[in-house]
C-alpha positions as CSV (number, residue, x, y, z in Angstrom):
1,X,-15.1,0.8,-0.5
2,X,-15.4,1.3,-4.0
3,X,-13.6,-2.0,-4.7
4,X,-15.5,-4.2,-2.7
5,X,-18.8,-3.8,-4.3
6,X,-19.9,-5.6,-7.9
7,X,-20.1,-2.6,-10.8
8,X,-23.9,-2.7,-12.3
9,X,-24.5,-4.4,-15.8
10,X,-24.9,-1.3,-18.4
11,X,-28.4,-1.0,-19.1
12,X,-28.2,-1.9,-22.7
13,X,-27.4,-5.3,-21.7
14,X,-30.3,-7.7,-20.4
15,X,-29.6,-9.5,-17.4
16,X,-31.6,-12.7,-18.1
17,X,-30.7,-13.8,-13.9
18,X,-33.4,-11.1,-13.9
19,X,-36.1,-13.0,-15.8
20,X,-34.6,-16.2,-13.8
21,X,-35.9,-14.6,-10.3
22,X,-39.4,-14.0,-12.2
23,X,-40.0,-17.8,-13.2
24,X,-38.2,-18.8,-10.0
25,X,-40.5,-16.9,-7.5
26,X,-43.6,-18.2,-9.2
27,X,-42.2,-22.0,-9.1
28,X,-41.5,-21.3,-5.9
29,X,-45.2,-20.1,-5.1
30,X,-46.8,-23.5,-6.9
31,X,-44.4,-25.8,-4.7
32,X,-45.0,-23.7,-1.5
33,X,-49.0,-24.3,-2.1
34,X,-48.5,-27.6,-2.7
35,X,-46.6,-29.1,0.0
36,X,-48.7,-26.9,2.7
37,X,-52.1,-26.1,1.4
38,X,-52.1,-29.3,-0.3
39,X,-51.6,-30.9,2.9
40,X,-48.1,-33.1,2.7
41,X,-46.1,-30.9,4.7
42,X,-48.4,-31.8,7.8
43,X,-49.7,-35.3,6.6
44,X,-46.7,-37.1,9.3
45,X,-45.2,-36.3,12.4
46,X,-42.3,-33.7,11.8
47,X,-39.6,-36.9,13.0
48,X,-40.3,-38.7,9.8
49,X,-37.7,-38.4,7.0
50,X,-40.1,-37.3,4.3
51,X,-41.8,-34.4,6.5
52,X,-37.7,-33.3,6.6
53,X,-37.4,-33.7,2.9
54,X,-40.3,-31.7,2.1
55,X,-40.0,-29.0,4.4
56,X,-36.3,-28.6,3.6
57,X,-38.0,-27.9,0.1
58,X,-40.6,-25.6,1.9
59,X,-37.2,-23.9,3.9
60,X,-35.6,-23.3,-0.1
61,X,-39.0,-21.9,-1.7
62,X,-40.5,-19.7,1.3
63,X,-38.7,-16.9,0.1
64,X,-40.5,-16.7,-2.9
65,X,-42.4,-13.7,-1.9
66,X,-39.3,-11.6,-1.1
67,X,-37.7,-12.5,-4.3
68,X,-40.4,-11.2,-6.3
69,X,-41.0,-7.8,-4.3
70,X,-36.8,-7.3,-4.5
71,X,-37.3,-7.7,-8.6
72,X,-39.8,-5.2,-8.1
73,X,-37.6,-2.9,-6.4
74,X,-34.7,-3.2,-8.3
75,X,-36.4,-2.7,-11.9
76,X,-38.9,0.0,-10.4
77,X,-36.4,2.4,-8.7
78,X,-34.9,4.0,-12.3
79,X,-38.4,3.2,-14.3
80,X,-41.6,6.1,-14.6
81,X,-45.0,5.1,-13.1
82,X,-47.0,3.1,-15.9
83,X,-50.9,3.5,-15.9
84,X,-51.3,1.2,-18.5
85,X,-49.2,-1.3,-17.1
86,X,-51.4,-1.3,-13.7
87,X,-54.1,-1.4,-16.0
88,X,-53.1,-4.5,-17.6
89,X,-52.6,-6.3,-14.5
90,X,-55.9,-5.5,-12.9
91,X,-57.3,-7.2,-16.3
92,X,-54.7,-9.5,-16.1
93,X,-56.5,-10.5,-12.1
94,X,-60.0,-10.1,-13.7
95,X,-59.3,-12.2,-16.3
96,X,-58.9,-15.3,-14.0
97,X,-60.8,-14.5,-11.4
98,X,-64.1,-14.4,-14.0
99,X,-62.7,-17.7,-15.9
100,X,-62.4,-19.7,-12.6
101,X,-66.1,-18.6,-11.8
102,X,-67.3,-19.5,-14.7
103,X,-65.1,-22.8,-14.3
104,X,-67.4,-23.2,-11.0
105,X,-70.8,-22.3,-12.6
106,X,-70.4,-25.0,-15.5
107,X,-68.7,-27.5,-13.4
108,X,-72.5,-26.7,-10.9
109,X,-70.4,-26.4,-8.0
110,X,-72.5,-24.9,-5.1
111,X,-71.7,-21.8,-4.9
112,X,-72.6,-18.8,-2.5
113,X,-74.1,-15.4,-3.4
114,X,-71.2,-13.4,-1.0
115,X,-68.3,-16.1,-3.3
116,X,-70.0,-15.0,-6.8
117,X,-69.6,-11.1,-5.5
118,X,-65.9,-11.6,-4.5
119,X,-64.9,-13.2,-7.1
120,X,-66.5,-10.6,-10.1
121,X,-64.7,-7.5,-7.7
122,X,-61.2,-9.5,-7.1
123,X,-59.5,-6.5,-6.3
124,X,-62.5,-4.7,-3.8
125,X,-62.9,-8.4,-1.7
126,X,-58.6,-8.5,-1.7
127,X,-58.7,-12.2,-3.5
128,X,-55.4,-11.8,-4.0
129,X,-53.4,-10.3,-1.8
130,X,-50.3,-10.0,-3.1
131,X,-52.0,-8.1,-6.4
132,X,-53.3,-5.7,-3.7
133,X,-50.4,-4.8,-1.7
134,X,-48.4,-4.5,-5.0
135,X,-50.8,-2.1,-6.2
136,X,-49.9,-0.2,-3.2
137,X,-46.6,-0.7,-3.6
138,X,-46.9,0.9,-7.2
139,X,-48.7,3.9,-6.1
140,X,-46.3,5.0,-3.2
141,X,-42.7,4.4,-4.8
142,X,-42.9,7.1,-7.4
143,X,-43.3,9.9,-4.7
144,X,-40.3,8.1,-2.7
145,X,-38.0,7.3,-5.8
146,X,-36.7,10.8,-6.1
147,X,-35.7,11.3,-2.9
148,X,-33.7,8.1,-2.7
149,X,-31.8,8.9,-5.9
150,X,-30.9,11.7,-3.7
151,X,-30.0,9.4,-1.0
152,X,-25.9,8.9,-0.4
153,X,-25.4,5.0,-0.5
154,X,-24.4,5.3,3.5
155,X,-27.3,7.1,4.0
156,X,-29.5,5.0,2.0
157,X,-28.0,1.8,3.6
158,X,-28.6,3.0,7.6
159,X,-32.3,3.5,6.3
160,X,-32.0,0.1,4.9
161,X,-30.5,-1.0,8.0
162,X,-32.9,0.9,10.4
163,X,-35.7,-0.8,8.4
164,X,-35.1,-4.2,8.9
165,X,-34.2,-4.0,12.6
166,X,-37.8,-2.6,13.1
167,X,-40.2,-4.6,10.8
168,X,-37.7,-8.1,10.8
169,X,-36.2,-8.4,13.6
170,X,-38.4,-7.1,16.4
171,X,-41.4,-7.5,13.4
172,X,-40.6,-11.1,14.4
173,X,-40.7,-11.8,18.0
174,X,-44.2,-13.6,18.9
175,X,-47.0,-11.3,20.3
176,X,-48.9,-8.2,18.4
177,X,-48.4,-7.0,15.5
178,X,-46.1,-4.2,16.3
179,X,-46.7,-2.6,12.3
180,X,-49.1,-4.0,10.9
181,X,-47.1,-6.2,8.7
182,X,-49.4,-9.2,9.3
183,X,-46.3,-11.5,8.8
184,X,-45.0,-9.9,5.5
185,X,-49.0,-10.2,3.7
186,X,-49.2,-6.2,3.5
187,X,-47.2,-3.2,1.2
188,X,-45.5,-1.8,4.2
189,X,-43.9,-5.0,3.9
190,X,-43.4,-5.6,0.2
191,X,-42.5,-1.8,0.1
192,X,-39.2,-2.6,2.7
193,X,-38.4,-5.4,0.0
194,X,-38.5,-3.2,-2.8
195,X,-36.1,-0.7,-0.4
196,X,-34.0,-3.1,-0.8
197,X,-34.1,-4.0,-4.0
198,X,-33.3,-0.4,-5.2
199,X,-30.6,-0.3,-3.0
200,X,-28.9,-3.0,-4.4
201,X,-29.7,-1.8,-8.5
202,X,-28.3,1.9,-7.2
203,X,-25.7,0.8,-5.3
204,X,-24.0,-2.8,-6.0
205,X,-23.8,-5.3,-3.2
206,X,-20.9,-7.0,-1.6
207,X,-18.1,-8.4,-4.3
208,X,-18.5,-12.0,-2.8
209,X,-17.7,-15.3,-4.5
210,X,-21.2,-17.0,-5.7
211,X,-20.5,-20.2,-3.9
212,X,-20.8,-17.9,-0.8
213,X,-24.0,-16.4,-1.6
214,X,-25.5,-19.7,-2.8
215,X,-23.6,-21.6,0.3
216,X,-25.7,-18.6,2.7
217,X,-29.1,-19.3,0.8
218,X,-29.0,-23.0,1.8
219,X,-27.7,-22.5,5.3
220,X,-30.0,-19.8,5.8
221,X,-32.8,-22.6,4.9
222,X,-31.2,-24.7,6.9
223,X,-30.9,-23.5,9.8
224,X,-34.9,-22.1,9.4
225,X,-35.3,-25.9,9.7
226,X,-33.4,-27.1,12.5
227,X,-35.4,-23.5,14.4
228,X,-38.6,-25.4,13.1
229,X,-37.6,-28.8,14.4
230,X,-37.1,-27.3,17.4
231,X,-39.9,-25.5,18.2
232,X,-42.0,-28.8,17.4
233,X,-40.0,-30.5,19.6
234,X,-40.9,-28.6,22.8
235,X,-44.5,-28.0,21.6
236,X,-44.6,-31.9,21.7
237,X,-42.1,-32.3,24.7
238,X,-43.3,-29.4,27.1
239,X,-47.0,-28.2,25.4
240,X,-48.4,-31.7,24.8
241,X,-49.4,-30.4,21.1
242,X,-49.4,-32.3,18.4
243,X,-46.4,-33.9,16.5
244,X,-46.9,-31.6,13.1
245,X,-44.0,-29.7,12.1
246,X,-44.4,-26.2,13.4
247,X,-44.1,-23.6,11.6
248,X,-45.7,-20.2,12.8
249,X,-43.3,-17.2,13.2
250,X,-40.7,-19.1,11.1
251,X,-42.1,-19.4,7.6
252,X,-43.5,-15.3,8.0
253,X,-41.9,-13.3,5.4
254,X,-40.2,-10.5,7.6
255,X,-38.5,-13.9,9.6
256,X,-34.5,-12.1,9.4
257,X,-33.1,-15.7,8.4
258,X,-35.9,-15.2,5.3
259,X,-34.5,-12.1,4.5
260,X,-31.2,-13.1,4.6
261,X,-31.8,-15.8,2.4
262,X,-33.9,-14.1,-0.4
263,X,-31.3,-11.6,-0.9
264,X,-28.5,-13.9,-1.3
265,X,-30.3,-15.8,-3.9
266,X,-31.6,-12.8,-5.6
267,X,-27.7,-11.9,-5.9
268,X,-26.4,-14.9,-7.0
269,X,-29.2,-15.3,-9.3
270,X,-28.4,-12.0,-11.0
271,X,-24.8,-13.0,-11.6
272,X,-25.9,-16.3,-13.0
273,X,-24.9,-16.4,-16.6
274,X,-27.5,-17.4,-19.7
275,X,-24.8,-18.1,-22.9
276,X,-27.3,-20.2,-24.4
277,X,-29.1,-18.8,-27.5
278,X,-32.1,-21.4,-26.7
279,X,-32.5,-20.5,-23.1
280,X,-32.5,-17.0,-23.5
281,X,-35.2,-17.2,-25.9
282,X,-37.1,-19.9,-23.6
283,X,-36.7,-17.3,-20.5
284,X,-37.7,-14.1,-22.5
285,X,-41.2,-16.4,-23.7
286,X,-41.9,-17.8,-20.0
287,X,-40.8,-14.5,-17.9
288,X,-43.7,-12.2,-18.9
289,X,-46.0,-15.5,-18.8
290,X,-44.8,-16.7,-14.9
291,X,-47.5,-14.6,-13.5
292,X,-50.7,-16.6,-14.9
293,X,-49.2,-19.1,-12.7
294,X,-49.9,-17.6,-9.5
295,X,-53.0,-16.0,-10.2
296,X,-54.7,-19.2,-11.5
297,X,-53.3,-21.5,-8.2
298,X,-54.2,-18.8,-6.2
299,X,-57.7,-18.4,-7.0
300,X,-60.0,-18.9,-3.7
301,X,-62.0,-21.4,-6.3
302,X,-58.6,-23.3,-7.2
303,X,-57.2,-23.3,-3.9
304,X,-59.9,-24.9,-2.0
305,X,-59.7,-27.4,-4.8
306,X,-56.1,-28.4,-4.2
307,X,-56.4,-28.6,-0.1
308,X,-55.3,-31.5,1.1
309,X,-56.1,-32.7,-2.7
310,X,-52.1,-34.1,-2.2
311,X,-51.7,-35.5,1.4
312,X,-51.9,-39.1,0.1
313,X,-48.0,-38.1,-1.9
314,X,-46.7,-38.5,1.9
315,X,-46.5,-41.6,1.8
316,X,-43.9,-42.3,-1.1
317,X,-40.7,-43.2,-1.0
318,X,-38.3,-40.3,0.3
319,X,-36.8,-39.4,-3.4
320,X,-40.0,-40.4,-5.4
321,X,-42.2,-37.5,-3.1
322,X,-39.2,-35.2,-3.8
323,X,-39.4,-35.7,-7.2
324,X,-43.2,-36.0,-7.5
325,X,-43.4,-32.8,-5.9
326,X,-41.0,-30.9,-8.1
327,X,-42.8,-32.2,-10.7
328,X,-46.4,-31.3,-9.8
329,X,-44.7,-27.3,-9.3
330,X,-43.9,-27.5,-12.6
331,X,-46.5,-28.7,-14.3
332,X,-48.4,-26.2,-12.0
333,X,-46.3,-23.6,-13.6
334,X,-46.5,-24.5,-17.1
335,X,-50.4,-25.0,-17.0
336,X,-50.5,-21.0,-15.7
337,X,-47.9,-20.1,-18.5
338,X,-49.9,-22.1,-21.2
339,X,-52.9,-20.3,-20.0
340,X,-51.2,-17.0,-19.6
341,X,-50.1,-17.4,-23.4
342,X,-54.1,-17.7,-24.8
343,X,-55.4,-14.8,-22.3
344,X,-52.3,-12.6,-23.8
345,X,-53.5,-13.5,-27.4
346,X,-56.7,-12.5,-26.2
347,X,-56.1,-8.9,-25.0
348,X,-54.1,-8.3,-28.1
349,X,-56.9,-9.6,-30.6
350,X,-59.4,-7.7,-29.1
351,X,-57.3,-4.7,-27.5
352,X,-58.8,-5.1,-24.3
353,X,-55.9,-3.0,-22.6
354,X,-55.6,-0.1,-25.2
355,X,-59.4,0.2,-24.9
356,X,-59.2,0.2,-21.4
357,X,-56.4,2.8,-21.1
358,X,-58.3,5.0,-23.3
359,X,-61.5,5.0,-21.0
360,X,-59.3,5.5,-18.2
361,X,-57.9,8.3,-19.8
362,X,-60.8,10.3,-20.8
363,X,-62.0,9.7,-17.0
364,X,-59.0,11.2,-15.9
365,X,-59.2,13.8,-18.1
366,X,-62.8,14.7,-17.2
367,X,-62.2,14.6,-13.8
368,X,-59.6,16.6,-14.0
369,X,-61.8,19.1,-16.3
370,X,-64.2,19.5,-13.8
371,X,-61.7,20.0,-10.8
372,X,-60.5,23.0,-12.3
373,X,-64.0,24.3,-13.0
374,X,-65.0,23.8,-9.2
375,X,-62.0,25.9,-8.0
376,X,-63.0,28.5,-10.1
């Protein structure tokens, strides 16, 4: 048994596949808002050869979510709970969500009293849901971290096992939502990723070739396609609906063939060796940076701004929309890294997070004061 799983890098050594999956997940996000929100994945019928080309690019990226919460999972499982760290993330959400108001205000967009409230408590109104759910994410592992140290790998991997029958497989089938994983948008979810993800920093995976786990990734996406196609075919054939690709159950997050495909390319992208000098450096300067990206396409301000703003790209040729596309995600991505770079200069000029962790702390501290004087 021993011999058939992959030893774990000592810890001394970076794995830069690590920061690969960061910058990945987040390109991943930009090109998924793109082709959908931004209305080219649904501009032709799903029979035309660039609605295939697009959504085979949508098939690739979907997983992006589940990459990012197995990252979490397997750097969190064997590091301590960080306060300032949260901290600097809820800043980190402020910090964008108050700059893209303020965007709105100067630009004299008409905006609502309800969308000015939201948008000054990001967190409180959820305008970002994936901030939110990781929040809970980071508040429940340290209590369950302990005990799966403790955990035998067979143990740990029947739990594993268990996990994803109930919340992917029968999570999946059309009709109510048996958890209340609301398609893979909730931290039950993100918290069966990060499972995962620990199980396979603990434990190793399967010594496979990396053509396999790469050849599974695309025929994973694949074959997420030709269940699309399908499924639009007999929505046109036998429901009389319209001829848009269909996508529904397929593109959720807990979707099994999703799964299977995140954690293959999660693998194979932790075995993927970084020799150069230049790119290391590169990836050690974008990693930390990736996140900006997110949170600035992902603003409610940002994102209405972008729907459908790229329905008019359907209509290139085949490889120019591929290529346009790939393109916008990056530029997408460097914009939010660029961005990411100032408000990081920012905090550190003015010590925003140090100043922030210290008023926490004397909070804590008086709170806890004054708990002990009550039980007395």
């Amino acid at each position: 048994m021993k011999e058939n799983v992959i030893k774990q890098v000592p810890v001394q050594e970076r794995i830069y596949g690590l920061d690969i999956i960061r910058i990945l997940s987040m390109y991943f996000v930009m090109l998924l808002h793109i082709l959908l929100n931004g209305g080219i994945l649904e501009a032709q019928a799903f029979t035309q050869l660039n609605t295939q080309l697009v959504a085979c690019l949508y098939f690739l990226g979907v997983v992006a979510v589940n990459l990012f919460a197995l990252l979490s999972g397997y750097l969190g499982i064997n590091s301590c709970f960080k306060r300032r760290r949260i901290i600097e993330l809820w800043l980190q959400v402020l910090f964008y969500s108050w700059l893209c108001l303020w965007g709105m205000i100067i630009s004299q967009r008409d905006l609502g009293l309800m969308e000015i409230v939201k948008a000054l408590f990001p967190t409180v109104f959820q305008q970002y849901w994936y901030f939110n759910a990781y929040l809970g994410v980071c508040f429940l592992a340290p209590l369950l971290k302990p005990g799966l140290k403790q955990l035998s790998q067979a143990s740990f991997l029947k739990i594993i096992l268990a996990g994803l029958f109930l919340f992917s497989v029968l999570g999946s089938i059309p009709g109510s939502d048996r958890y209340g994983l609301a398609g893979g948008y909730s931290v039950l979810w993100l918290l069966m990723m990060y499972l995962v993800g620990a199980y396979l920093k603990l434990h190793g995976y399967p010594h496979l070739k990396n053509v396999v786990y790469l050849g599974i990734y695309f025929l994973a996406s694949l074959a997420n396609l030709l269940i699309s196609d399908s499924l639009s075919w007999v929505k046109v054939r036998f429901l009389h609906g319209d001829d848009k690709l269909f996508l529904g159950v397929v593109i959720a997050y807990t979707n099994p063939l999703l799964v299977l495909e995140a954690v293959c390319l999660f693998i194979w992208l932790l075995r993927f060796p970084i020799k150069s000098l230049w790119l290391q450096k590169s990836l050690l300067s974008l990693s930390p940076l990736s996140f900006g990206a997110y949170l600035l396409q992902t603003n409610p301000f940002v994102y209405t701004i972008i729907t459908g703003a790229y329905t008019r790209l359907s209509i290139m040729k085949p490889w120019w929309l591929v290529l346009a596309v790939l393109g916008l995600a990056i530029l997408w991505l460097l914009a939010g890294c660029l961005l990411d770079y100032v408000r990081n200069l920012i905090f550190r000029k003015l010590k925003i997070v140090e100043h922030c962790d210290n008023l926490f702390s004397h909070f804590f501290h008086y709170l806890a004061v004054n708990l002990k004087e009550i039980k007395k």
